[in-house]
C-alpha positions in Angstrom: -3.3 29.8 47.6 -0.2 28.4 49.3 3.3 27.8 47.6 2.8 24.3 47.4 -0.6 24.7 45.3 1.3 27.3 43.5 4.4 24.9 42.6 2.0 22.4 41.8 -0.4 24.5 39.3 3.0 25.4 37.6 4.6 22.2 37.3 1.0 21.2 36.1 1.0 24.2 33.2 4.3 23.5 32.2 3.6 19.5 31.7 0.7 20.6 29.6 2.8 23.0 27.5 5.4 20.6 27.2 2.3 18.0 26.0 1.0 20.4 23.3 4.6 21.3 22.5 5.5 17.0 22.0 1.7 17.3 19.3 2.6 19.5 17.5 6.1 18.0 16.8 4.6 14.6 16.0 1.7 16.0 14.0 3.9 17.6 11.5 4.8 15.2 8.1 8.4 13.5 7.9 10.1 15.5 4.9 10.4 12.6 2.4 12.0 12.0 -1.1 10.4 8.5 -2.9 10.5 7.4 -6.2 7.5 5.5 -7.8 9.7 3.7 -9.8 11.5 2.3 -7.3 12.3 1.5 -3.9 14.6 3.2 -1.3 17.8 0.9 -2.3 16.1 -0.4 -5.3 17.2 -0.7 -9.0 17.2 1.9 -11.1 15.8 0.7 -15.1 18.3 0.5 -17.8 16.5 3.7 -19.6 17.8 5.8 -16.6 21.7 4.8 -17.5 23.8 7.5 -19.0 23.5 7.3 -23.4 26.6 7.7 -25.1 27.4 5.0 -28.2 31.1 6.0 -27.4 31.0 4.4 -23.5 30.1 0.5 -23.6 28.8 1.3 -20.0 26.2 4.0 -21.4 24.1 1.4 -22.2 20.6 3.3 -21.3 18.4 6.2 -22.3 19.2 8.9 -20.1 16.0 9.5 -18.6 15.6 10.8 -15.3 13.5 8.5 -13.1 10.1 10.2 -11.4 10.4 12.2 -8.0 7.8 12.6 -5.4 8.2 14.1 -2.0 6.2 15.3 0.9 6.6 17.4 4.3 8.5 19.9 3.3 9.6 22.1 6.5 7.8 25.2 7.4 9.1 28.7 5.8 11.1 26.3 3.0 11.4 29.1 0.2 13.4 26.8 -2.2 14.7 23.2 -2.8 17.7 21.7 -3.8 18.1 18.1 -5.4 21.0 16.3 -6.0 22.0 12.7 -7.5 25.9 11.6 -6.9 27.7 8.2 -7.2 30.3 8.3 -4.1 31.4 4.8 -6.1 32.2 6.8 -9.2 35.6 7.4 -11.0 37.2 5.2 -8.9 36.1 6.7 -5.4 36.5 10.5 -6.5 33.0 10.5 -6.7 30.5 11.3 -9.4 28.0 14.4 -9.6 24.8 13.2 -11.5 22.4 15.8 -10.6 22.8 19.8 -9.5 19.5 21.4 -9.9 18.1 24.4 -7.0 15.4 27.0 -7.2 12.8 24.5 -7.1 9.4 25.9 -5.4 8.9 24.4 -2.2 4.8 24.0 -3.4 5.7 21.5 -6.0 6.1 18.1 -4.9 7.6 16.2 -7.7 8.9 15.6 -11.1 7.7 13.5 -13.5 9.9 10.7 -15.1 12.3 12.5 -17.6 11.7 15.9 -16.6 15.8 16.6 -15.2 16.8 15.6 -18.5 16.4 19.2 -19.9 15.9 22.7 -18.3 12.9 23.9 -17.5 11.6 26.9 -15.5 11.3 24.4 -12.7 14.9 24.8 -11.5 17.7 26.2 -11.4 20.6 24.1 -13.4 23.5 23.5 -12.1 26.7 21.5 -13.1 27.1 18.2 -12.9 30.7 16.3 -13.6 30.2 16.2 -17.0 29.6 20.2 -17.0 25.8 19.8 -18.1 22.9 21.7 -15.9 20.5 18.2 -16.2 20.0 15.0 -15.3 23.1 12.5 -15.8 22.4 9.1 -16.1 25.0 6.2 -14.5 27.3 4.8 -16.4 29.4 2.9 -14.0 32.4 1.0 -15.4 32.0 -2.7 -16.5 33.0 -4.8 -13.5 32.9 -2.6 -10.7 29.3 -3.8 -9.2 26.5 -2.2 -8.1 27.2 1.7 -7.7 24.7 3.6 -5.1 23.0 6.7 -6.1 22.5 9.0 -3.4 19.4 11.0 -4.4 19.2 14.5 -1.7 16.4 16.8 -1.6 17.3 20.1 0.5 14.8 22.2 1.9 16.6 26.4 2.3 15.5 29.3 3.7 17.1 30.9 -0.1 14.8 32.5 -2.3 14.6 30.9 -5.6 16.7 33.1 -7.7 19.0 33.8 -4.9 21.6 31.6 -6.1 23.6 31.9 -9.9 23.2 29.6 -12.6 25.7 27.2 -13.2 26.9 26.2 -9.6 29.1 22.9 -9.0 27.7 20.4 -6.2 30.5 22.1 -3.9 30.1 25.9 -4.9 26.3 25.0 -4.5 26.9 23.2 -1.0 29.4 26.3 0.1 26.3 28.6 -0.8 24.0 26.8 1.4 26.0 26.6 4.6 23.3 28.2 7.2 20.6 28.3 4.7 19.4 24.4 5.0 16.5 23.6 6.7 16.2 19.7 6.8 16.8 17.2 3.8 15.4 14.1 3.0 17.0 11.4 0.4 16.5 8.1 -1.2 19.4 5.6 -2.8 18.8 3.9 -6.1 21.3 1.1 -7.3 22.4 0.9 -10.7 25.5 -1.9 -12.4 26.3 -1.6 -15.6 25.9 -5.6 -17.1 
């Protein structure tokens, strides 16, 4: 076989790899996080507002709305989801949701499910100091607040990390352990 043949039956191997390599990239599923409840930048319903008689803006029910997700990355042994209002208390931000642990088989929660632990996940603290789901209650007058909702996929097992973690003790504990993340925004104002 001469050298050219030879360069040419490489080049020719290596496009083919490079081919199959390109499949099986495309053939694997997005990593997504959807609500059935509503749309990526849609509205979250009144019932998912913060409930407190004592804050005119808690107006709702505090129940969590319903998450679905799909594509989670190969070897994921855990997930993390989070909720936070980068509107909130005036700019500082507000953390809604802190929960980790979560199998990497499930692919959901049902509506209302955050709202209290369960062997599910993992709680973790929100602003408020609870381990569940914290409704919005965004102050009278400010407009429409945007609720980052983040599913992280690790390579942590699912008691790997304490009970109790802040958003930023949580984040600090993951740094080198995330493996992708997929998210969804709902909007919520308080009338």
């Amino acid at each position: 076989m001469t050298s050219f043949a030879k360069t040419t039956l490489a080049k020719f191997a290596t496009a083919i790899l490079c081919l199959a390599w390109v499949d099986s990239v495309l053939a694997q599923e997005l990593f997504e996080l959807r609500s059935p409840a509503f749309d990526d930048n849609g509205k979250l319903q009144t019932k998912n507002a913060g409930k407190n008689p004592n804050v005119p803006s808690c107006i709702g029910d505090n129940v969590s709305p319903p998450l679905s997700w799909s594509g989670v990355p190969a070897g994921t042994k855990s997930l993390v989801a989070l909720m936070d209002d980068q509107q909130g208390m005036n700019g500082l931000g507000v953390s809604h949701l802190v929960v980790y642990g979560i199998e990497p088989s499930l692919t959901g929660f049902a509506e209302g499910e955050l709202g209290s632990a369960s062997d599910k996940f993992v709680g973790g603290k929100n602003t408020l100091g609870t381990t569940v789901y914290l409704g919005p209650c965004p102050a009278r007058g400010t407009g429409q607040h945007h609720y980052v909702i983040t599913l992280i996929a690790t390579d942590l097992d699912r008691s790997a990390l304490a009970p109790g973690l802040t958003r930023e003790e949580l984040l600090r504990e993951l740094k080198g352990h995330a493996k992708g993340a997929a998210g969804t925004v709902a909007r919520f104002e308080s009338p």
